[in-house]
ZAPAGU-650876 format. One record per residue (C-alpha): residue in three letters; chain; y, z, x. Coordinates in pm, 1 decimal. Example, Ala and Ser with C-alpha at 12.3 -4.5 7.8 and 13.67 -1.06 7.14 Angstrom:
! ZAPAGU-650876
<site ala,A,<-450.0,780.0,1230.0>>
<site ser,A,<-106.0,714.0,1367.0>>
***
This chain:
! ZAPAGU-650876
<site unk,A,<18909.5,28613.5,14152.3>>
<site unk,A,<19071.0,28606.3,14523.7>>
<site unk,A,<18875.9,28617.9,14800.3>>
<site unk,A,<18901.3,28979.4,14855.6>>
<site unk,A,<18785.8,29219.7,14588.9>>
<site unk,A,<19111.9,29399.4,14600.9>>
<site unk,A,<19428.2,29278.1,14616.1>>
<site unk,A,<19776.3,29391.7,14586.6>>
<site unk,A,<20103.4,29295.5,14468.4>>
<site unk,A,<20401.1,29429.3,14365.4>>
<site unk,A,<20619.1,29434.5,14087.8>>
<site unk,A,<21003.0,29574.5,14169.5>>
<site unk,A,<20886.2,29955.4,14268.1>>
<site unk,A,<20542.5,29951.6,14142.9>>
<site unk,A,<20257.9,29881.0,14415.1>>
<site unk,A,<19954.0,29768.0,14163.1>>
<site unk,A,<19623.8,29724.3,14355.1>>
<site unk,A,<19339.4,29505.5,14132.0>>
<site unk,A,<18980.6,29517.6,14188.7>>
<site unk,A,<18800.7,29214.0,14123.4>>
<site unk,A,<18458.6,29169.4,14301.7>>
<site unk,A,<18364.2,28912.9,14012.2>>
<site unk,A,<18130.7,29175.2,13925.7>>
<site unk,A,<18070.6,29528.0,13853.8>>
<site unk,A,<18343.7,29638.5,14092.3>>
<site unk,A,<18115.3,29806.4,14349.2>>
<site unk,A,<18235.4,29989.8,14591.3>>
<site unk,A,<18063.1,29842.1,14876.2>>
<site unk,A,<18192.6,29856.8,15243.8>>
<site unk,A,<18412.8,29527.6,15152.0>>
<site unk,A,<18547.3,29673.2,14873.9>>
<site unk,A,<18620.7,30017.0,15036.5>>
<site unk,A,<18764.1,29837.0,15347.0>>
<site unk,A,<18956.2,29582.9,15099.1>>
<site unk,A,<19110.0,29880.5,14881.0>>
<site unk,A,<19240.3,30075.1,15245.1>>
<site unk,A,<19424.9,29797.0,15352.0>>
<site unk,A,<19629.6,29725.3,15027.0>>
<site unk,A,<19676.8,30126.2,15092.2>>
<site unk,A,<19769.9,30061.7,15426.7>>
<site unk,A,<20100.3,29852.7,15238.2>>
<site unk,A,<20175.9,30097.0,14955.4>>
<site unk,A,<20526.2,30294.5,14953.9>>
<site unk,A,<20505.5,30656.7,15000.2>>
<site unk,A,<20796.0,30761.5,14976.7>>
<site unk,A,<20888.4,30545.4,14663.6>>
<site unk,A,<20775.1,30402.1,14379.2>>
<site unk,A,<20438.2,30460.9,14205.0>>
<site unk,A,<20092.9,30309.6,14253.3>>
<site unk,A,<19858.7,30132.8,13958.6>>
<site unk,A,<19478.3,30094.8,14006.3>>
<site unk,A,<19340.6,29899.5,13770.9>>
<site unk,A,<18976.9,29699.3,13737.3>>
<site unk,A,<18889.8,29328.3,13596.7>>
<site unk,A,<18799.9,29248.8,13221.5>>
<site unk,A,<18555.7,29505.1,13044.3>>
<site unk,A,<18509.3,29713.3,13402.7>>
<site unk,A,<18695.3,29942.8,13609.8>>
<site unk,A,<18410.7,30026.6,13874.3>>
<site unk,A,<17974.6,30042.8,13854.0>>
<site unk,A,<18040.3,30252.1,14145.5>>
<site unk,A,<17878.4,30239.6,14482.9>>
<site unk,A,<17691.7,29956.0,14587.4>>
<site unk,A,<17324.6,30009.4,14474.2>>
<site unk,A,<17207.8,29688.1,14658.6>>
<site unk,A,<17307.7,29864.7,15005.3>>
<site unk,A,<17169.5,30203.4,14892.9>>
<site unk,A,<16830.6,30072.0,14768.4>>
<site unk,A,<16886.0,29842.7,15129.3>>
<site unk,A,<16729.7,30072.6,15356.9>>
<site unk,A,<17008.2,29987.6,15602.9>>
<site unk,A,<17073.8,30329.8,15731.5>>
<site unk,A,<17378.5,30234.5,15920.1>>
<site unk,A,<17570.7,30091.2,15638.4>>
<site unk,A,<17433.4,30325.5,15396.9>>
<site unk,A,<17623.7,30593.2,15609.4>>
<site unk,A,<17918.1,30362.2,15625.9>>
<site unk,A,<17933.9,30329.1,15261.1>>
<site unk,A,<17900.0,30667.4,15106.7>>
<site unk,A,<18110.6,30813.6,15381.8>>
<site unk,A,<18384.3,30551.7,15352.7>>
<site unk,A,<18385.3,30604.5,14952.2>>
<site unk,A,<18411.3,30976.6,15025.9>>
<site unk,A,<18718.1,30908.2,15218.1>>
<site unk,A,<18875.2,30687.7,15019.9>>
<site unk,A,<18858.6,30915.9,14724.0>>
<site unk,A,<19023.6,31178.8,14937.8>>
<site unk,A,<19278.2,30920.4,15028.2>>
<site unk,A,<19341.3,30812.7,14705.0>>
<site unk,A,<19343.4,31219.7,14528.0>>
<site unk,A,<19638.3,31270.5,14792.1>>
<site unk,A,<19788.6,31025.5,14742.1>>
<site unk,A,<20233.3,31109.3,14775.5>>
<site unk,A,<20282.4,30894.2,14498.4>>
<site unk,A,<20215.2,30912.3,14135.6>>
<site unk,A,<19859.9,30703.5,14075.9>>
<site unk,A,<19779.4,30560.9,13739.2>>
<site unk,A,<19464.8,30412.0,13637.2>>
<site unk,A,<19399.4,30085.5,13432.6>>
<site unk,A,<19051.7,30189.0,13333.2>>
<site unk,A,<18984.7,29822.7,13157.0>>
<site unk,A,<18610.7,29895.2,13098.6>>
<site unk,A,<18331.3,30084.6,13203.7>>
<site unk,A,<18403.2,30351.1,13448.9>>
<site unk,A,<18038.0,30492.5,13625.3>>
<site unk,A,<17984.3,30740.0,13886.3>>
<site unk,A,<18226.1,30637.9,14156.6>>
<site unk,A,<18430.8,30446.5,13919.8>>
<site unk,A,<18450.0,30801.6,13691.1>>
<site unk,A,<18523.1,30978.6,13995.2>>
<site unk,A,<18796.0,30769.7,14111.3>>
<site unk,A,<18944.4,30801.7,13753.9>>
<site unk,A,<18912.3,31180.9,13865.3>>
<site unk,A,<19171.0,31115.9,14193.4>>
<site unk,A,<19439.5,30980.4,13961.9>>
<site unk,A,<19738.6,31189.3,13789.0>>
<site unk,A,<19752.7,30955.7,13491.3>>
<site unk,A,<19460.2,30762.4,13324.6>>
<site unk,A,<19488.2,30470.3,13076.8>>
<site unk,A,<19162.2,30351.6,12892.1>>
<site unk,A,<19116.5,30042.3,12685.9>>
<site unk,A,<18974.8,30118.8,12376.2>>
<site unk,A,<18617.9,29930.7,12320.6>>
<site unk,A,<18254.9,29969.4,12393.7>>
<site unk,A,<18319.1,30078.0,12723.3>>
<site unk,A,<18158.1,30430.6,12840.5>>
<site unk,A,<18271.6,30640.5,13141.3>>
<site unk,A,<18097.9,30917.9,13317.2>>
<site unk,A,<17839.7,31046.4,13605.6>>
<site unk,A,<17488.8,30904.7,13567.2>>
<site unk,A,<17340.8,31042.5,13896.8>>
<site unk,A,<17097.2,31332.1,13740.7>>
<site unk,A,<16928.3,30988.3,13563.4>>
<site unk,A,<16886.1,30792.0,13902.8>>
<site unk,A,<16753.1,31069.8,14126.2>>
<site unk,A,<17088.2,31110.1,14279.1>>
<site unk,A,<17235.3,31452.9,14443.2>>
<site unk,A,<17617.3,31479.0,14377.9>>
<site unk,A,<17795.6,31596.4,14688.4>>
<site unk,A,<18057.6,31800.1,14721.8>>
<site unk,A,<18341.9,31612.9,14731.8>>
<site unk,A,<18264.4,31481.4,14380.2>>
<site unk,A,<18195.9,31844.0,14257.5>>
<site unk,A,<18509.9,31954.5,14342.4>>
<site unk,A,<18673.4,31633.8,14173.3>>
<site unk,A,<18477.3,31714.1,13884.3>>
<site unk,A,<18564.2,32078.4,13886.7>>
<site unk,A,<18948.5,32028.7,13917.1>>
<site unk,A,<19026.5,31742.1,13645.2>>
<site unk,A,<18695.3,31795.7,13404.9>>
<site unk,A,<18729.8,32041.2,13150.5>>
<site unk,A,<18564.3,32330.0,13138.2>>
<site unk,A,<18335.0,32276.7,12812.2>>
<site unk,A,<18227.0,31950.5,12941.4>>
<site unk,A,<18133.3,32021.0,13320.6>>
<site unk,A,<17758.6,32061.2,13301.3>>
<site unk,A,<17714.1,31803.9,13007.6>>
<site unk,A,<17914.2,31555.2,13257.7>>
<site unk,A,<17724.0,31650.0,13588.3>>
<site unk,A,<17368.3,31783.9,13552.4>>
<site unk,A,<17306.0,31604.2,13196.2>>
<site unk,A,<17514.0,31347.3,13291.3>>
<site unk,A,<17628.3,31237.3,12974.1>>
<site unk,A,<17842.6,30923.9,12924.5>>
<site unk,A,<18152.3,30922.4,12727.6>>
<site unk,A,<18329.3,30658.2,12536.5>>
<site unk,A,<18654.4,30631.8,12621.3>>
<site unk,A,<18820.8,30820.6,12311.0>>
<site unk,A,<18600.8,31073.0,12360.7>>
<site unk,A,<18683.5,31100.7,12772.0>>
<site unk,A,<18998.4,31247.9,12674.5>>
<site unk,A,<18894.5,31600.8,12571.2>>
<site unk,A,<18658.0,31560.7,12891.9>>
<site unk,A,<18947.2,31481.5,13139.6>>
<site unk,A,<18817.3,31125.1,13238.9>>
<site unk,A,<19120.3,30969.1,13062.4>>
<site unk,A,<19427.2,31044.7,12939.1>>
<site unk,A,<19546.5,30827.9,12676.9>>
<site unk,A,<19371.3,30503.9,12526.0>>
<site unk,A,<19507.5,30182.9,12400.0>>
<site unk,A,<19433.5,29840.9,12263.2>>
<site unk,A,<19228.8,29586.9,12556.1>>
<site unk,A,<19535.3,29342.7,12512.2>>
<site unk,A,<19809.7,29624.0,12519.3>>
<site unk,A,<19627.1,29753.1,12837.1>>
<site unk,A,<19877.5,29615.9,13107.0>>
<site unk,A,<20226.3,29689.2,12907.2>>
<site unk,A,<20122.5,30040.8,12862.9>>
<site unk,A,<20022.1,30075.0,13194.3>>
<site unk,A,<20280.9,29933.7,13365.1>>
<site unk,A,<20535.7,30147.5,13100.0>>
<site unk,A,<20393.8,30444.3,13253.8>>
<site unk,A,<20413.1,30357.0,13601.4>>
<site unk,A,<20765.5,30260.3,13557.0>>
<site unk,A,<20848.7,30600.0,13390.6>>
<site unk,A,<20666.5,30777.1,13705.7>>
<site unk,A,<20785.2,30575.2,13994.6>>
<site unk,A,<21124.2,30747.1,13910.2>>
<site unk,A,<20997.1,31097.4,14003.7>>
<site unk,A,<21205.1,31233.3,14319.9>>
<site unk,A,<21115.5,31234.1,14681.2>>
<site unk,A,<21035.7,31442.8,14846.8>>
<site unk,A,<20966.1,31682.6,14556.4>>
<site unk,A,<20687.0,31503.7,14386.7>>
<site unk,A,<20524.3,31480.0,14698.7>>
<site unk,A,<20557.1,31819.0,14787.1>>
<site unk,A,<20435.0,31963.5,14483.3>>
<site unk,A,<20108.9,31716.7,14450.1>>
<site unk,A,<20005.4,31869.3,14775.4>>
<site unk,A,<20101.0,32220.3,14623.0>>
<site unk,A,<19902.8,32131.1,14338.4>>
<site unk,A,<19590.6,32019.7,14497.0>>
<site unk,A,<19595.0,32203.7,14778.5>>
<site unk,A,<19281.6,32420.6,14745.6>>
<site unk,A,<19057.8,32119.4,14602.6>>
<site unk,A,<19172.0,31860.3,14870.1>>
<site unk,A,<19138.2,32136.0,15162.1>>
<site unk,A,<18738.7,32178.2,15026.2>>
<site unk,A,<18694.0,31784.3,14988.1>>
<site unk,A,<18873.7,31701.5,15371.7>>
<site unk,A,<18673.3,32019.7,15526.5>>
<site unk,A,<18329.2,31883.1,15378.4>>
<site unk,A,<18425.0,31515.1,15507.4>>
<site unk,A,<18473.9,31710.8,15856.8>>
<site unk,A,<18160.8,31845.7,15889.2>>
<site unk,A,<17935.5,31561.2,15815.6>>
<site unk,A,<17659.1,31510.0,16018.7>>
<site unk,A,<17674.7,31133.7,16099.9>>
<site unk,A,<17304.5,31076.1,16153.6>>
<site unk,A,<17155.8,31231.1,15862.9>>
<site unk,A,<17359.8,31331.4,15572.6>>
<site unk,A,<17414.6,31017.5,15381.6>>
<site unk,A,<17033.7,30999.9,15390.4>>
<site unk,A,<17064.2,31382.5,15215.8>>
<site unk,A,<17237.2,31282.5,14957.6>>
<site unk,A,<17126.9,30991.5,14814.9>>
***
C-alpha cells in the first residue's frame, strides 16, 4: 500500500487507477480527493481507463467513521464529493472497466453502476445497496444509477430490500458483467481494456454522452441544486 489510497499508472494505452486504503476502500474525503487527481492525468481522448480495488474488496463505500462523526462540514464534503465523483466517473469519454476484486457495498455497488464494463472475481464476495438496513435515504443520484444499469426485476429487491448479491448472481442484476477466477482477475481485465481502448475518437465519446444523456442530465441537475448547509444532513 502507497501512501495515497489511489494511485495510478499506466500500462501502454491503458490508464489503471488502484484503490488501496489498506482497508475497506472507503470513500472518505482522501480517497475521493486521491481518485480526482489520478482523473485529473487520465487520457480522454485515448485509450481506456481500469478501476480496480485491493485483495477481497473493491469499495465498503463511504466513510462511516466521518458520517457517524458528527462533523457537519466534512460530512457535507464527503457525500457531496462522492456524488460528484460518481458523476465524473459515469461520464467518463473513455471506456471504464471495473476490477471488482471483492466486496462491492453501497458506494462501491454504485460505482460498479458508473462503469460500461464490470469484471467480478468469483468468491465469497457479495455486492449490492445496504442502506434500507442502516437507516439510510438513497438520493437521487444513486436512484438514477440504479435505474439506468439495474435491471428491471431486481430494482426494488436491490434498493428498498436491499438485498446483497454474490457476484454470479450480480450479473442478471446488472452489478457485473462477467466473472472470473481471483487469480485470472487482472489478465481478464486488462484483456478487456485492451480490446476497448481501441474504440474510435471522437465517436465513442460522442455516443456515451448520447447514451447517457437523460440519466447524467438528472444526476448533474440534482448535484446543482444542493443546498450546501443542510442536505447532506437530509440524507443521511
Amino acid at each position: 500500500m502507497s501512501s495515497k489510497p489511489a494511485n495510478l499508472e499506466q500500462q501502454d494505452s491503458i490508464s489503471i487507477i488502484t484503490l488501496d486504503d489498506g482497508k475497506a476502500n472507503v470513500f472518505s474525503p482522501t480517497m475521493i480527493d486521491a481518485v480526482n487527481e489520478c482523473l485529473d492525468s487520465v487520457p480522454t481522448e485515448s485509450g481506456s481507463l481500469v478501476i480496480k480495488g485491493r485483495d477481497g474488496i473493491f469499495s465498503g463505500g463511504f466513510d462511516l467513521k466521518v458520517l457517524q462523526s458528527g462533523d457537519n462540514k466534512l460530512i457535507k464534503e464527503m457525500t457531496q464529493g462522492g456524488f460528484k465523483l460518481l458523476s465524473r466517473i459515469f461520464s467518463f469519454p473513455r471506456p471504464v472497466i471495473a476490477a471488482c476484486s471483492g466486496h462491492g457495498i453501497a458506494l462501491g455497488a454504485f460505482l460498479l453502476c458508473c462503469c460500461d464494463y464490470r469484471v467480478g472475481a468469483k468468491g465469497e464476495f457479495m455486492v449490492g445497496a445496504n442502506e434500507m438496513r442502516t437507516n439510510m435515504v438513497i438520493p437521487t443520484p444513486i436512484l438514477e444509477l440504479i435505474r439506468f444499469r439495474v435491471a428491471q426485476t431486481h430494482k426494488y429487491r436491490a434498493v428498498l430490500g436491499a438485498e446483497m448479491y454474490n457476484l454470479d448472481a450480480a450479473i442478471e442484476v446488472g452489478f457485473i458483467d462477467e466473472t472470473i477466477e481471483t487469480e485470472k482477475l487482472d489478465e481478464r481485465v486488462m484483456e478487456k481494456a485492451k480490446e476497448l481502448s481501441g474504440m474510435g475518437h471522437p465517436s465513442y465519446t460522442m455516443t456515451k454522452e448520447l447514451f447517457i444523456k437523460d440519466t447524467h442530465e438528472a444526476i448533474e441537475d440534482y448535484l446543482s441544486k444542493l443546498d450546501p448547509d443542510t442536505e447532506a444532513l437530509k440524507r443521511f
